[in-house]
Steps between C-alpha positions, in 0.01 A plus 500: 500500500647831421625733755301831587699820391716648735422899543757552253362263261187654493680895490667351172141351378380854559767594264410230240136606510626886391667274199754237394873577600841342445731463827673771384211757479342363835887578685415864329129560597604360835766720548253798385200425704515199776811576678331790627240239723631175432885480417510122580345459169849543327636263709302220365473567125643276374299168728149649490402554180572104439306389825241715296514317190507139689205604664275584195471825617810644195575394195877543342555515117848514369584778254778671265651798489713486263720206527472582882235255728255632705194379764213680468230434805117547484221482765189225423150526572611225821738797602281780469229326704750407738636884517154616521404217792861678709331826496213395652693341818610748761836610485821444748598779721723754398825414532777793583882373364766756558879404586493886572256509746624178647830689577348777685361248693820353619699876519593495841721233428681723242641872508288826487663543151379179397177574558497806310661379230259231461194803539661688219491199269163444577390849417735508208325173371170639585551803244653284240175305516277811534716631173417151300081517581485847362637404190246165478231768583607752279459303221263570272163272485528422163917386542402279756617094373106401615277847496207304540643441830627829609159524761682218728850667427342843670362313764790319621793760380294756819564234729857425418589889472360501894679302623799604339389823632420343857918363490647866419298654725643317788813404349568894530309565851713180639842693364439800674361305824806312516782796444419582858605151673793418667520175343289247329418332852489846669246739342559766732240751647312391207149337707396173295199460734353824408531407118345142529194645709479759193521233215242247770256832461535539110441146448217473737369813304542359167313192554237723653488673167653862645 
């Protein structure tokens, strides 16, 4: 009996159900669009799209360009009703995955200047990100590779530019916060208990709606 999709294996039959792709192109659309949400994809390119195919679910048809080979995949009606039986199941939690914010976690084992280091590549990497989801949005409808598509690509491209948003803000209030310590297990004067009961009321008010 074939094995159910992984999550990844159904991102990529989401991709087949836009239209066919060679390895090659998926590596580029993944690069372009899923590595924003789901960069695990990438990871597993090269093994899905096969589990995909032995499962009904893909087809692969060998091609020519040229004198040079080439795999073309395609979704079938098993794989769309499969894709469209996914959506219909709830969805995992979110899932946060940041080596960056796993060293702030641990900087009191490391110097002050490690720390800050580390905030300035976040912020850095924040921008660069920021910089790279202008230009997606600032492209016009009619250039985009799948206009008939460009409702979900506003949709999602707010979400990601918020939270991008959400990382410089802090990225930049957790630089200047952190210039005033003594040491990256020695903040100082600076009263942590005062700013947790601040962020405890701002969530408390946000789930309230305020």
């Amino acid at each position: 009996m074939p094995s159910v999709p992984t999550t990844t294996g159904y991102a990529l039959l989401g991709l087949l159900h836009v239209r066919p792709w060679t390895t090659y192109e998926l590596a580029k659309q993944m690069q372009r669009s899923l590595h924003w949400f789901w960069p695990r994809a990438e990871r597993r390119l090269y093994d899905e799209p096969k589990r995909l195919v032995a499962a009904g679910l893909a087809v692969a048809r060998r091609e020519h360009t040229g004198l040079r080979p080439r795999t073309v995949y395609a979704i079938t009606d098993a794989g769309r009703a499969a894709l469209r039986d996914w959506l219909s199941t709830p969805a995992a939690g979110r899932v946060v995955e940041s080596e960056s914010i796993l060293r702030v976690f641990f900087a009191d084992a490391g110097s002050l200047e490690q720390l800050q280091a580390g905030l300035d590549r976040m912020e850095a990497e924040a921008i660069e990100r920021i910089d790279a989801l202008a230009g997606l949005a600032e492209t016009p409808p009619d250039d985009l590779p799948f206009p008939e598509r460009g409702h979900i690509t506003a949709l999602l491209l707010r979400l990601l530019l918020d939270e991008e948003l959400a990382v410089l803000r802090w990225a930049r209030w957790a630089r200047g916060t952190v210039a005033e310590w003594h040491g990256a297990g020695d903040p100082g004067s600076w009263d942590g208990a005062t700013d947790l009961a601040a962020t405890a009321a701002r969530a408390r008010a946000a789930v309230r709606g305020g």
